[in-house]
C-alpha positions in Angstrom: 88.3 174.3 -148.2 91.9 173.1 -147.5 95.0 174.8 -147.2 98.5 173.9 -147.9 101.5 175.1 -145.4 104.7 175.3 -146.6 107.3 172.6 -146.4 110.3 174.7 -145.4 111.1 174.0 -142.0 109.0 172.9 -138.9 107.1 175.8 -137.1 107.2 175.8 -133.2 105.2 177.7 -130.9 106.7 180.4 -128.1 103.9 181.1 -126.2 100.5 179.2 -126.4 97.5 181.2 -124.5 94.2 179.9 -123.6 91.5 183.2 -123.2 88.6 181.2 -122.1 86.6 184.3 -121.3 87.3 185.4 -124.8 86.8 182.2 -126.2 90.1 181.9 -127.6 93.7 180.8 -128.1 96.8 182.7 -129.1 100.0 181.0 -130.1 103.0 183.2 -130.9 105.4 181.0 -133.3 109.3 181.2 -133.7 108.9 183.0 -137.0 106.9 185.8 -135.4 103.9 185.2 -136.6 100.9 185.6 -134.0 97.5 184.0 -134.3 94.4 184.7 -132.3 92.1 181.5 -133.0 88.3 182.1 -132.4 87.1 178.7 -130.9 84.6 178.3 -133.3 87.0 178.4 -136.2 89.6 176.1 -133.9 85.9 173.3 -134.1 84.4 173.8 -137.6 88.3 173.5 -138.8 89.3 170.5 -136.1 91.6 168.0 -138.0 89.5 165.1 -136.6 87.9 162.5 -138.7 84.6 163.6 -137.5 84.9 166.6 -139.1 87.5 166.0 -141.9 86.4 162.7 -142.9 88.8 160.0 -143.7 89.7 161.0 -147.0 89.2 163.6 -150.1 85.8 165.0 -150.1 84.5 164.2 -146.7 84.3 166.9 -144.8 81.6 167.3 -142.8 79.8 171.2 -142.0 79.5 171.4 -138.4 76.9 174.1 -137.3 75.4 175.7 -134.5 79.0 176.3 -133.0 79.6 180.1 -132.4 79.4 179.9 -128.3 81.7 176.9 -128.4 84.2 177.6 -125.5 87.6 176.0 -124.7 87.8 174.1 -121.3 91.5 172.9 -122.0 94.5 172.6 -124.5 96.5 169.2 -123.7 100.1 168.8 -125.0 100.4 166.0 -127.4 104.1 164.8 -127.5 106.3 168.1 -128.8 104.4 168.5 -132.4 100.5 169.3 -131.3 97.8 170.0 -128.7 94.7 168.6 -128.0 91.6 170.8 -127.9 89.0 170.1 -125.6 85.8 172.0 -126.5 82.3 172.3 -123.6 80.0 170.8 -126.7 82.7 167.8 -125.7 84.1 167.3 -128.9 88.5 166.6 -128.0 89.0 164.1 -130.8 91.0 166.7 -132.7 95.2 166.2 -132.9 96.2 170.0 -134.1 99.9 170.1 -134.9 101.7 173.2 -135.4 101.8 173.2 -138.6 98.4 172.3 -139.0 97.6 175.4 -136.4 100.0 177.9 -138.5 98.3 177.2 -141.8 95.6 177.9 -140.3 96.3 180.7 -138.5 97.7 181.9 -141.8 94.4 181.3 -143.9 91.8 182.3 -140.8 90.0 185.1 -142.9 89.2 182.9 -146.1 88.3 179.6 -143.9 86.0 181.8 -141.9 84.4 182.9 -144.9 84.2 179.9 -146.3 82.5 178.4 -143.8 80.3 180.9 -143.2 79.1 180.9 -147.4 78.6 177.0 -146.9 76.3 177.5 -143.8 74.4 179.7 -145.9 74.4 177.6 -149.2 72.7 175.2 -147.0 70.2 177.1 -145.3 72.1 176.4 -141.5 73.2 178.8 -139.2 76.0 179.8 -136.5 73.9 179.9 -133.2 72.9 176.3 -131.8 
């Protein structure tokens, strides 16, 4: 599944928390909005070609992720972080816009994700 974020104006983040006990990262963006991001959501949904593919079509399921923790978040110029993840997977470039769409379409990705899994007989744990 994809999702779409709306043109209108460039989103920017306030606040940008890493919870690594928790396993997971809060950004608070300039419209008000407030996202908690599971980590396994932030690595079954990274926007790297490994797991998107290089076009239309091509994304790839990853399983066996839901202990994946967060060692770092690395700023990436002024428009995205870099998410480094302990199954050492950091490939990923998320933007904030790419973050706020999907901070904005969590729920349904989740699901998704987890209906895909079991279409395909695979499962969560590693």
């Amino acid at each position: 599944m994809t999702f779409e974020v709306p043109k209108v104006r460039q989103v920017w983040p306030l606040e940008i928390r890493l919870k690594s006990q928790e396993k997971a990262l809060e950004i608070d963006f300039d419209d008000g909005s407030k996202f908690r991001f599971p980590a396994e959501l932030l690595r079954v949904e990274s926007p790297s070609a490994e797991v998107q593919g290089h076009g239309p079509g091509q994304k790839t399921l990853v399983t066996g992720r839901r202990h994946v923790g967060i060692m770092a978040v690395e700023p990436v110029g002024n428009y995205a972080i870099r998410i480094k993840f302990d199954d050492l997977h950091d490939t990923g470039i998320y933007t904030w816009r790419y973050l706020y769409g999907l901070g904005k379409h969590a729920d349904e990705l989740f699901a998704a994700y987890l209906r895909a899994l079991e279409e395909r007989g695979l499962k969560r744990e590693p």
